[in-house]
Each structure stands twice: as C-alpha cells, then as structure tokens.
C-alpha positions in Angstrom: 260.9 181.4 207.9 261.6 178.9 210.9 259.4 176.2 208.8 262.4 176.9 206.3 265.1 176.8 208.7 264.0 173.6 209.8 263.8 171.7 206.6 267.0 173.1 205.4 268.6 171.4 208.6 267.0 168.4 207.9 267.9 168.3 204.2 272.1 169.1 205.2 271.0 165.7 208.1 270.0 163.7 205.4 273.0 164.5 203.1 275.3 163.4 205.1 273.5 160.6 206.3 273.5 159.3 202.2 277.2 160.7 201.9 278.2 158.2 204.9 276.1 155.3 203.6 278.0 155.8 200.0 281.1 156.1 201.6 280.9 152.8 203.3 279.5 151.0 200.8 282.8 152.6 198.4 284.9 151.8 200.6 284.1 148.0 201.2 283.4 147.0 197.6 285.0 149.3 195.5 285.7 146.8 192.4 282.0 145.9 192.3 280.6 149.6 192.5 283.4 150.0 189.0 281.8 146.7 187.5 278.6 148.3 188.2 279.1 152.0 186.4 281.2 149.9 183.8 278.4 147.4 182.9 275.7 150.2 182.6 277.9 151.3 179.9 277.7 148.3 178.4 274.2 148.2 178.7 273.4 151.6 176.7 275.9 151.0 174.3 274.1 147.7 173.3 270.7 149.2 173.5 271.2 152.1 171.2 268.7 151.3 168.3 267.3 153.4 165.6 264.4 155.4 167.4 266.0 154.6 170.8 263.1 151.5 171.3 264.9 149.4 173.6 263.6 147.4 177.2 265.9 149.7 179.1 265.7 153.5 179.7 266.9 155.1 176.4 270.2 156.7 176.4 269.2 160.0 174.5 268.2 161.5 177.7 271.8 161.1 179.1 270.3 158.7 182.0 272.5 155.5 182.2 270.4 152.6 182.5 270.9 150.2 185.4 272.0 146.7 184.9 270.3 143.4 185.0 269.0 142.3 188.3 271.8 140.0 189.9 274.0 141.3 186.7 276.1 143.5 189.0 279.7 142.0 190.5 279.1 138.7 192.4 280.5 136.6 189.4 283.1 138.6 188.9 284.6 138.7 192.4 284.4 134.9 192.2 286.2 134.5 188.9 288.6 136.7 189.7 289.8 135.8 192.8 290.3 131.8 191.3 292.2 133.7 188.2 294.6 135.7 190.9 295.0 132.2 192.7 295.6 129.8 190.1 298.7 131.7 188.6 297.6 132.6 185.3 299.6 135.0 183.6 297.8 137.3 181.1 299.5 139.0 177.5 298.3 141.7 175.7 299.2 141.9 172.2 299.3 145.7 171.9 299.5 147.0 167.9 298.3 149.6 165.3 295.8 148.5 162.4 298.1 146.8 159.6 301.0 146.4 161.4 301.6 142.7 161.5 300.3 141.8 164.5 297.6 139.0 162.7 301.4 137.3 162.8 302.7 137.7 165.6 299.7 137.2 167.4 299.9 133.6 166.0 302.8 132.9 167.5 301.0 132.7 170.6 298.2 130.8 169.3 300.4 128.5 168.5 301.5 127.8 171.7 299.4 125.1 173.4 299.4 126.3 177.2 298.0 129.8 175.6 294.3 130.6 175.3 294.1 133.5 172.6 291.4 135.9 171.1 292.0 138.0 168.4 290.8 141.5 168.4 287.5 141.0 170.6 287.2 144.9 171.2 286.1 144.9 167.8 282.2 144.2 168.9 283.1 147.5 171.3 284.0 149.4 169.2 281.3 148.4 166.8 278.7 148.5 169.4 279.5 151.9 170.1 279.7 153.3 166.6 276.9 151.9 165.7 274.9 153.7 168.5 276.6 157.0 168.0 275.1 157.0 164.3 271.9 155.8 164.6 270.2 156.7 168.0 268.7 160.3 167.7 272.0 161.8 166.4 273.8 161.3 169.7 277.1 162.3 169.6 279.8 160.1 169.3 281.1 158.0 172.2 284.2 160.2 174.3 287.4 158.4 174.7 287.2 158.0 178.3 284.0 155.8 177.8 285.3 153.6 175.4 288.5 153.5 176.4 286.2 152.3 180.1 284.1 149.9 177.9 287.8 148.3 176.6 289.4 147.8 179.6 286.0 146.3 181.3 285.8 144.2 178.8 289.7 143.1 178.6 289.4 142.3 182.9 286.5 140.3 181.7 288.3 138.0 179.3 291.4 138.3 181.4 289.5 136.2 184.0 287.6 134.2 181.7 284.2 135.9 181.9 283.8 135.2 178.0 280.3 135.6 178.1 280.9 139.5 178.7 280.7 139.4 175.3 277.1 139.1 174.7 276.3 143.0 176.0 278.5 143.9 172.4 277.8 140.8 169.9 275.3 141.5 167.2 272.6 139.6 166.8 272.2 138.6 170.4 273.9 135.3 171.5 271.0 133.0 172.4 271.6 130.8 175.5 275.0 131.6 175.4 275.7 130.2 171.9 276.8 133.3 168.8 278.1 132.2 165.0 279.0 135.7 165.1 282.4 136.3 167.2 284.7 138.4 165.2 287.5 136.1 163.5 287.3 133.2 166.0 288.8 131.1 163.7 291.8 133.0 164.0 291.7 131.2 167.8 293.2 127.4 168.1 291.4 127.3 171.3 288.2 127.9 169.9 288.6 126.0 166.7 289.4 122.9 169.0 288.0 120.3 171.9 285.9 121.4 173.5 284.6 123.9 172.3 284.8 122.8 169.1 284.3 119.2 168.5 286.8 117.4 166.7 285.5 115.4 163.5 286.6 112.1 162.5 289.6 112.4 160.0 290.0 116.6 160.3 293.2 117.2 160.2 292.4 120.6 161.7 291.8 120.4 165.3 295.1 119.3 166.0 296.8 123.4 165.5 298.1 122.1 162.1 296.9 125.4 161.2 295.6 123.9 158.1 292.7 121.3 156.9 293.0 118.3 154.4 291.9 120.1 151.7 294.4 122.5 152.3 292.2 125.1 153.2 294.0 128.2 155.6 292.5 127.9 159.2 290.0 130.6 158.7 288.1 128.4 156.3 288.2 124.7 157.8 287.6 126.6 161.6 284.6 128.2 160.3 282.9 125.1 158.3 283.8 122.5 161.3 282.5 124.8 164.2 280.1 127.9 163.4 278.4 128.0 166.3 280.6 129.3 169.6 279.5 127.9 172.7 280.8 130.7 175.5 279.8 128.6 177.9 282.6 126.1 176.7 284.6 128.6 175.5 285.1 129.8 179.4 286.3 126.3 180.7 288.4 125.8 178.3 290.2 129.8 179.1 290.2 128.1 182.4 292.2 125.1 181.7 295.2 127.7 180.3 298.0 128.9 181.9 298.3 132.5 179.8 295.1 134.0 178.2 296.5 136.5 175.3 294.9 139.0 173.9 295.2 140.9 170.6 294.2 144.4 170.5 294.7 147.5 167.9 292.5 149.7 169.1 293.5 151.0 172.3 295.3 154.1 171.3 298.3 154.3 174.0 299.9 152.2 176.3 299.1 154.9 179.2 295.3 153.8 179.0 296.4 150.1 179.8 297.7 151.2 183.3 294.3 150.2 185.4 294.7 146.3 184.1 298.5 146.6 185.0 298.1 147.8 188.4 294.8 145.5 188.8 296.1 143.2 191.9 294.2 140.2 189.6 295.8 139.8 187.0 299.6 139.5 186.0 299.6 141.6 183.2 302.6 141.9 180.3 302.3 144.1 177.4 304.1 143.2 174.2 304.3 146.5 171.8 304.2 145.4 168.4 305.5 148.8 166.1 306.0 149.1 162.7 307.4 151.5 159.6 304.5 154.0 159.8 305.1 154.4 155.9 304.7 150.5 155.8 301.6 150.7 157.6 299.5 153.1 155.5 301.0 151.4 152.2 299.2 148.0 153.8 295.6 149.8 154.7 295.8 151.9 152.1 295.7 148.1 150.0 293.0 146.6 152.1 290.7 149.8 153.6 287.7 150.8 151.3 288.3 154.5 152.9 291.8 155.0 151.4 290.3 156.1 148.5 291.5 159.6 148.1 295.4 157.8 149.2 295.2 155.6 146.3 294.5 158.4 144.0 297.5 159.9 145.9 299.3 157.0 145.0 298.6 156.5 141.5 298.8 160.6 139.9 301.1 161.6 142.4 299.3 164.6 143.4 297.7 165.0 146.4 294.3 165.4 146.5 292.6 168.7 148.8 290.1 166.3 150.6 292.8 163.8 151.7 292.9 162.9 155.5 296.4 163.2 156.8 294.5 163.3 160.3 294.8 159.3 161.4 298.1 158.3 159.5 299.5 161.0 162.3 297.5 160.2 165.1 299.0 156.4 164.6 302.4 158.0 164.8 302.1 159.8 168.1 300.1 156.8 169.5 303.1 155.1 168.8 305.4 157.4 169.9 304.1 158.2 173.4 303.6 154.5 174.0 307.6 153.8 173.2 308.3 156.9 175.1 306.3 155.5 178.1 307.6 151.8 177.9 311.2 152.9 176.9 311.7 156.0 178.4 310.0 157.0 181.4 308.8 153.6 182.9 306.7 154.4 185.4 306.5 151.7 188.2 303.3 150.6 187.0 304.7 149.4 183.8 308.0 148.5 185.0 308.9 144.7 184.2 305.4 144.1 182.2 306.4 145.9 179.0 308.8 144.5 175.5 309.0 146.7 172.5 308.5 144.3 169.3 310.0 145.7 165.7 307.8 144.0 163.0 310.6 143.9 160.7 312.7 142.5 163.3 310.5 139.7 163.7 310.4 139.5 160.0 314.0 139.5 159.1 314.7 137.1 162.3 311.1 135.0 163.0 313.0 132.0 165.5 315.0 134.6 167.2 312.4 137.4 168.0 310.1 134.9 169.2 312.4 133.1 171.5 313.0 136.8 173.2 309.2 137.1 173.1 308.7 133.9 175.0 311.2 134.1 177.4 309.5 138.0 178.5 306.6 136.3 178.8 307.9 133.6 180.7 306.6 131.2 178.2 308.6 127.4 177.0 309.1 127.7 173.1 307.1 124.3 171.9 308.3 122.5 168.9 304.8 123.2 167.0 305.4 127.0 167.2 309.0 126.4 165.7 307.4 124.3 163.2 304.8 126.9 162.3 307.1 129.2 161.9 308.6 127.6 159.2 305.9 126.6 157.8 304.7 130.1 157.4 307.5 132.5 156.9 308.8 131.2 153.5 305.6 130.5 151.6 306.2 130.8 147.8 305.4 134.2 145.8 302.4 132.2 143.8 300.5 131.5 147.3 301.2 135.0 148.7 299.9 137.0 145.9 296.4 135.2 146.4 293.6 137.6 147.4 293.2 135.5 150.9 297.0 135.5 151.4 297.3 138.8 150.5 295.1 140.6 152.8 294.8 138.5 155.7 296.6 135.6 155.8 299.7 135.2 158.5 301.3 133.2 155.4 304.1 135.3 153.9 307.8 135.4 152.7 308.3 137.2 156.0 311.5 139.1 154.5 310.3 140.1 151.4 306.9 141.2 152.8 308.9 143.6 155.6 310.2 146.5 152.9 308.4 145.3 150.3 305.9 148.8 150.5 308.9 150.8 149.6 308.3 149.4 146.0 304.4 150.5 146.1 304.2 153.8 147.8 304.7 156.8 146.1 307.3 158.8 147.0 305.1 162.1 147.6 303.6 160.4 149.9 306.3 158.6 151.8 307.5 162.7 151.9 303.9 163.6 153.5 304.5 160.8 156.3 308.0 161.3 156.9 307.0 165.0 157.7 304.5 164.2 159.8 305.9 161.1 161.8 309.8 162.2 161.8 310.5 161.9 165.4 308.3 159.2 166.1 310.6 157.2 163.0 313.8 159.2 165.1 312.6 157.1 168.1 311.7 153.4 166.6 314.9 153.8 164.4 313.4 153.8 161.1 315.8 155.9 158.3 314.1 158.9 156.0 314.9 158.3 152.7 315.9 161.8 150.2 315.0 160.6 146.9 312.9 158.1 145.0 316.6 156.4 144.1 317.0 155.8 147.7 313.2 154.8 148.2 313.6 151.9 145.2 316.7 150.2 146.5 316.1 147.8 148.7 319.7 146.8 149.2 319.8 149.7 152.0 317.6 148.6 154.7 316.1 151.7 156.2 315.6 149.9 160.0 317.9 150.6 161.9 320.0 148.2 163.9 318.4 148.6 167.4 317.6 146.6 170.7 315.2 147.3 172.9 315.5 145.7 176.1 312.2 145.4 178.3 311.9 147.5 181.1 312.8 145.7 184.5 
C-alpha cells in the first residue's frame, strides 16, 4: 500500500511538471503549436489512400500523424511577419456555388497591383472527400476540421506560402512544380511573367484577357504555361500589394472570424449574394447531380427522391452571413465587411465596382474599366456557346441577371420561395404569386436596396 502511495505521488509530480512545460511552451509560441495541429491535418487528409498504405501513421486508428521534420512553423513566422510589415492588404471574395462570383472575382484579377487565386480550397475540399470515401469507410470529415483545414490553408496563401498547396494537390507536385492547380488560368498573375513566361508575339500575357486566336483566357493560359512553378508563383504574391482570394465553400461569414482577428493580416470580406431561385436555375444547368431538379423542371412534378436539403442550407448560409455583416457587426468584422448584390453589379458593372474598389481601398485602373466593357455586353451568339455558357465571365450582364425567371419552373421557384422566404425578406429579393408575374421581366423582382459596409 505505501509502494502505491508513493507512485501515485510521483505520478500527480510528474503531471504537473508536463502541465507546466506545456503551458510555457503555449504560452510563448502559440501560432506555431496551431500551425502544428493544423498541418497534421493536412497531413492525414492527404495521406488517406485506398487500404490506408501511406509513409505516415494511418488515420483509421484516429491517431493524427505528426508533421515532416522541420515542417512545423519556422517559415511561417518568417513570412508572416514580412506580410504584416510590408502593408499588404488581403480580400476575400466570399460567395455560394453559381452565384456570379467567376465575374466579379475578375474584376480583381484585372487589377494589376492584385495577386488573385480562384477557388484554391477546392484541392481541400477534394482532399478531404476523397479520404472520407475511400480509407476503410471513415466517416466523413466534421466541419470544424475542414472549416480548420480552410482557414490554414487561406493564412497560408494570405502570406504567400503558395507551396501550402502541395499537402492537397493530386498527383504530388514534384520539386515544387504541379500542371494540376485548379483553374489557374482563371489567375492573370499566374498566366503571366514570371511565373509564366511570356512568348514572342502572345497577345496573352499582357491581361488582355484574350489570345490572338481569340481564344477566352482559360484556353491560351493553359497551352502557353501548363506547368506552375510555386516557387515563382510565391515571389511574384510577394511583389503585390493585395492578394485576393475567391472562395465558395466556406459556409458562413462567422467561420472567417480567426483570419479577421489574425494581427497578420488586414483582412476585408466582400459578400457576393445572389437570387437563391437564380442560383439553383444556374447549377441545376451545369451540376451532373441536379438530375432529379431537371426532371422537376421539365414535368412539373416533383419527384419523392428530390433533395431540397442544400438549395436551403445555401439560403440560411446566406442569411446568417448578411445578418452578421449587416446586422449585428460584431467588432471583429466591423470595417472589413461589404455586402455585393449580383444583380446589382449586373444591372450597374462601372458603378458597383467603383464602390467595391474604393472598400477595398483599391485605385480603379483603366484595364479593369476596359474589361468591363469588353465583357458585359458580349452578343447573344457568343454567350449561348457551351464555354460561354457555363463558365465563361463573358455575358450580356443584364440580360443574364433575371434571365432564370424564363427557365425555372414555377413549382419550383414555389418550393424555394418557401424555403428561403426570409432570407429573400432580408437581401430584398420580391416573391412572385403567379407564373404571369414569374414571365414578365418588365417587373424587376430586386429590390431597390443599399447596403452600406459596416464601419
């Protein structure tokens, strides 16, 4: 029994001796223990194969797997201070699926002091799906680790770490170098010198947006420069003033507040909302797993294996964002947050993206007014093209903004007005009664509205 005693008290001893040592070490490098929990994320979520076969521990016995010697936050400090120091201002393009923001994220592209990368938490998100469904039927990721694995990877980019990346890109960069980053093209920054090198008579690397041939940007980008160097892709982030980010698949604004309260960077968020009726009409035109909507669309009877589920979780995503940005504006988000109607932008292209601009502290550039028109009054022959159509930023911007209420049948419009009313209540779009009123697109259904940013 006093053997017992003894090794009990020595246990308790030891306990807090360890409790101390964590404490200490917490308290004087608490960023680079979060880098470190972060990054074994990362890790695991890259490393989930079929038959969990990996060179780190496998994640199907719920151990995380450390990180790479030297891997853990001595980089990072480094960057991130110079970021915090040199002034750089950061943007987050904050959107749904489909609801314009491969537009309006170009009208930062466009700008030449702006360093901009569209959707990179796709490779996340894939990363992580991918392992849910293949590695020894593991459950699907929890939203509080993606949503970790997002914002790590945001701070990352943020500060120009661009070689972050390689724990999510499929197949493995090798020495840095990937053909495979989501849509780069869709990036002037790294479609042009120096990361790209610019070929004798290409018309392309200047941000003209398009080649000689007259190919759109995703084409010429793509056959001048498939290989991204992230090497070069980092020193050239460096030589920006704002690094801008578009991403649609953060659900609310309130999982953003870490990065705005993050003393390195100087965050704003520009919410990008749209018709939620005009949203489903556009996946339900592009998305292979709108299926069962289209069916919808075309008998006008709902079918019983229909998913209501993420047309509605879109609208109160949207809604509890504009309640937090417009309505109770927390400190954290106070001054760093704008509210951005698609149709708005739409209707009035020069206009919205002047009051963009100046909330972002950005100088409009004559290129961007340029591209602008240049892309908002296409003609009806080039839109309806299959590229034009689904992807393209090139549109009759007006016609383009209602043009679902011509598309959607009006059951459904009914099913998503019943499930989204007061988030339409709140962003000022009008219900319509009848399929009359649906058709008639001389009665705008947006509201006249203006949302000032929080100060």
């Amino acid at each position: 029994m006093e053997c017992s005693w003894k090794t009990l008290l020595l246990l308790v001893c030891a306990s807090l001796v360890v409790q101390y040592v964590a404490l200490r070490s917490f308290r004087d490098s608490l960023f680079g223990i979060v880098m470190v929990k972060i990054h074994s994320l990362v890790i695991v979520a890259k490393t989930f194969v079929p038959g969990c076969e990996s060179r780190w521990r496998p994640p199907c016995d719920e151990s995380w797997a450390p990180p790479p010697d030297g891997a853990a936050t001595g980089s990072s400090s480094s960057s991130s201070s110079s970021s915090a120091s040199s002034g750089r201002r950061h943007i987050l393009l904050f959107a749904a699926t489909r609801s314009g923001s491969s537009f309006t994220g170009q009208l930062l592209n466009q700008h030449p002091d702006v360093f901009y990368v569209y959707e990179p938490l796709f490779h996340v998100w894939q990363s992580f799906t991918n392992a849910s469904s293949t590695c020894c039927q593991r459950r699907a990721p929890e939203r509080r680790e993606l949503l970790g694995a997002y914002r790590d990877l945001l701070l990352s980019l943020y500060t120009c770490q661009l070689s972050f990346l390689e724990s999510y890109i499929h197949p493995q960069p090798q020495d840095h170098v990937t053909p495979a980053l989501f849509r780069r093209s869709s990036s002037l920054a790294l479609c042009s010198p120096p990361v790209c090198p610019e070929e004798e008579g290409n018309a392309g690397g200047g941000g003209g947006g398009e080649s000689q041939a007259g190919q759109p940007e995703e084409a010429w980008c793509h056959k001048k420069c498939p290989l991204l160097n992230l090497t070069l892709a980092s020193e050239a982030c460096l030589r920006r003033d704002y690094v801008a980010i578009k991403a649609v698949r953060v659900p609310t604004v309130g999982d953003l507040r870490t990065l705005s309260e993050d003393p390195r960077l100087d965050l704003r968020i520009v919410h990008l909302v749209r018709d939620p009726r005009a949203i489903l009409a556009s996946r339900m035109s592009v998305f292979s797993g709108f299926r069962a909507w289209r069916i919808w669309n075309a008998t006008g009877r709902q079918p019983r294996y229909v998913d209501l589920a993420q047309i509605g979780h879109t609208c109160r995503d949207m809604e509890a964002s504009a309640e937090t940005g417009l309505v109770s504006r927390p400190p954290w988000l106070r001054g760093r947050y704008m509210l951005l109607r698609y149709e708005d932008l739409a209707w009035r292209p020069e206009d919205k993206a002047r009051d963009m601009y100046r909330f972002l502290g950005l100088r409009m550039e004559p290129r961007v007014l340029s591209w602008i028109a240049q892309n908002t009054n296409v003609s009806a022959l080039s839109a309806a093209s299959e590229w034009h159509y689904k992807y393209s930023t090139a549109r009759d911007s007006r016609a383009t903004a209602e043009s679902w209420r011509l598309r959607l049948n009006f059951s459904i419009v009914q099913a998503v007005q019943s499930l989204c009313n007061s988030t339409l209540a709140l962003l000022g779009y009008k219900q319509v009664q009848s399929v009359e009123e649906l058709r008639n697109l001389s009665i705008s259904l947006v509201e006249h509205r203006t949302f000032q940013p929080g100060l």
